[in-house]
C-alpha positions in Angstrom: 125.6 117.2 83.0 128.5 116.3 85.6 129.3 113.4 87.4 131.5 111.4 89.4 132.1 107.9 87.4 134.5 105.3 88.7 134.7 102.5 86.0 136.3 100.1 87.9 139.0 97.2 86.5 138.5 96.7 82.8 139.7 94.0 81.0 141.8 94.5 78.1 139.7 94.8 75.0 136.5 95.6 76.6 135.1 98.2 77.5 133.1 99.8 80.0 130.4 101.9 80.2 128.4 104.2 83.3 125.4 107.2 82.2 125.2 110.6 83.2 121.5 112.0 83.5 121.0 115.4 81.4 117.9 116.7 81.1 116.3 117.1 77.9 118.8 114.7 75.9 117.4 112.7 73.1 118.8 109.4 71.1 120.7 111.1 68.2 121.5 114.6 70.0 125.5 115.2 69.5 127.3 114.3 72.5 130.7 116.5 73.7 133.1 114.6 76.4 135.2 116.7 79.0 137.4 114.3 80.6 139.4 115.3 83.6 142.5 114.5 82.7 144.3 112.3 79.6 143.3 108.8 78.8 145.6 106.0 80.0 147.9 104.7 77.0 145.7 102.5 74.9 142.0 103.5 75.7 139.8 106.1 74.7 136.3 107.9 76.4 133.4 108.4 74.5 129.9 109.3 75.0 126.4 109.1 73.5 123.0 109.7 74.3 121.4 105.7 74.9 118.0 106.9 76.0 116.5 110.0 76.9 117.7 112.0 79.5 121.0 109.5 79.4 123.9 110.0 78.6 126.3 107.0 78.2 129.7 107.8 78.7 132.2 104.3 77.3 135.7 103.4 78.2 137.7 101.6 75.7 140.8 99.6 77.1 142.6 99.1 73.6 145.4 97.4 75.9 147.0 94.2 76.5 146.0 94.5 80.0 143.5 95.1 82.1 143.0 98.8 83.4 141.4 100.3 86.4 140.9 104.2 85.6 140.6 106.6 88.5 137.3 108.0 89.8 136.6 111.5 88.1 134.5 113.7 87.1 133.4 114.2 84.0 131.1 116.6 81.7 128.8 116.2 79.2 127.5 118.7 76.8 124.4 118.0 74.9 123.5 119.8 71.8 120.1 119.5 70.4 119.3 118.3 66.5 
């Protein structure tokens, strides 16, 4: 699954998170995370299926600050158990 997410202004040390719909996902399914482009310094993506057919992709802002990541899009693979 692709889509455009745009997490908005995160606070530092908190994260974020925004779902991508895919089809036939199921709680427990492994999750692979195609980012666009690098993290900012101090954060990290991941992503996990919450429900099925969701995918929920988290942002991490490790930083002292808060951070507002661009809008991108971003890919999901989903591999069945």
């Amino acid at each position: 699954g692709t889509a455009t997410l745009d997490f908005g202004n995160t606070a530092a040390q908190v994260s974020a998170d925004l779902t991508i719909t895919v089809t036939g996902a199921a709680v427990g399914d492994t999750v692979a995370l195609a980012t666009p482009a690098a993290p900012n310094a101090n954060t990290c993506l991941t992503a996990f299926v919450s429900a099925a057919d969701t995918v929920t992709v988290r942002f991490n802002n490790y930083s002292a600050g808060a951070i507002d990541p661009a809008s991108a899009s971003y890919t999901v693979f989903v591999f069945k158990q």
